[in-house]
C-alpha positions as CSV (number, residue, x, y, z in Angstrom):
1,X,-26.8,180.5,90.4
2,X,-28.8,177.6,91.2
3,X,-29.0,174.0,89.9
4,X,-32.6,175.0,88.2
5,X,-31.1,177.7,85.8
6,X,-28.1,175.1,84.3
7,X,-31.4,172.6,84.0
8,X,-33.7,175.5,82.8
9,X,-30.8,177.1,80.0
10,X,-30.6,173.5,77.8
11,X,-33.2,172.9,74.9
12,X,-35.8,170.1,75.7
13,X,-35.1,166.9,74.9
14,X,-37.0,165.3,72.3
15,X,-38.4,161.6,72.9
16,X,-40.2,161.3,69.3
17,X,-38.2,160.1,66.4
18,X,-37.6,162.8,63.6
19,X,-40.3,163.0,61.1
20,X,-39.4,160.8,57.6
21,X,-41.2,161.5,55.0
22,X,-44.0,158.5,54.0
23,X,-41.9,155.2,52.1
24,X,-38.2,156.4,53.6
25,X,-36.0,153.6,54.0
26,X,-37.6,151.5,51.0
27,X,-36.3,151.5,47.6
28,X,-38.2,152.4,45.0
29,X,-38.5,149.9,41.5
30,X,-36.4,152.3,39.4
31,X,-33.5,152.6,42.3
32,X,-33.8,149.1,43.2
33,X,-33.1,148.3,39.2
34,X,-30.3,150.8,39.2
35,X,-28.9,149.1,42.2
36,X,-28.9,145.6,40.7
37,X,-27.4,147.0,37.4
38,X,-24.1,148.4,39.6
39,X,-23.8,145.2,41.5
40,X,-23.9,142.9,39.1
41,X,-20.5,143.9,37.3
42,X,-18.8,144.0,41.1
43,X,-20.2,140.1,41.3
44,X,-18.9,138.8,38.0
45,X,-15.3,140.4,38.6
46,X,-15.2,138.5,42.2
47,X,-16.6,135.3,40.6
48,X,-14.5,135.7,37.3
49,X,-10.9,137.0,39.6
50,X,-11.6,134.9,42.8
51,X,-14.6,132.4,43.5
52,X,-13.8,130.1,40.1
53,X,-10.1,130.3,40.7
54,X,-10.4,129.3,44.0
55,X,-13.4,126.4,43.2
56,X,-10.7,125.2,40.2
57,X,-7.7,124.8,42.7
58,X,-10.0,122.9,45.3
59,X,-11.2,121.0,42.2
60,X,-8.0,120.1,40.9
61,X,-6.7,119.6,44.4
62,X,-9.1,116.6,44.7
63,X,-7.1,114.5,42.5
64,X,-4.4,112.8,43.8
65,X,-3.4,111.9,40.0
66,X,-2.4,115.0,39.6
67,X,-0.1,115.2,42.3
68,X,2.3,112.5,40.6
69,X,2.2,114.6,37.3
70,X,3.3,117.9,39.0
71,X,6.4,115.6,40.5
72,X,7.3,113.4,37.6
73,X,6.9,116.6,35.5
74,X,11.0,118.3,35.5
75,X,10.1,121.5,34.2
């Protein structure tokens, strides 16, 4: 058995890409639109559980007034 045969038994090797049909890849208006419509509920819960918390305690944080009133307050 020669080193031609092992070569020769394989199936060619393609260089060309696979064949997509014309405008894959690119959403279309109707997708894009149902897209938007399931991301927009996943952004308002991260805003609404995390970004405005977060943006209140940095807000709140920036007042050293507030400081004294956490200490002076017993409770």
């Amino acid at each position: 058995m020669s080193t031609d045969q092992l070569v020769a038994a394989r199936p060619p090797i393609s260089v060309k890409r696979p064949w997509r049909p014309h405008g894959h890849g690119h959403l279309r208006r109707s997708d894009f639109r149902w897209g938007i419509a399931f991301i927009v509920p996943y952004a308002a819960v991260l805003f609404a559980f995390i970004l405005y918390p977060f943006g209140y305690a940095l807000w709140m944080a920036s007042k050293p007034s507030l400081y004294a009133d956490l200490i002076a307050d017993a409770h």
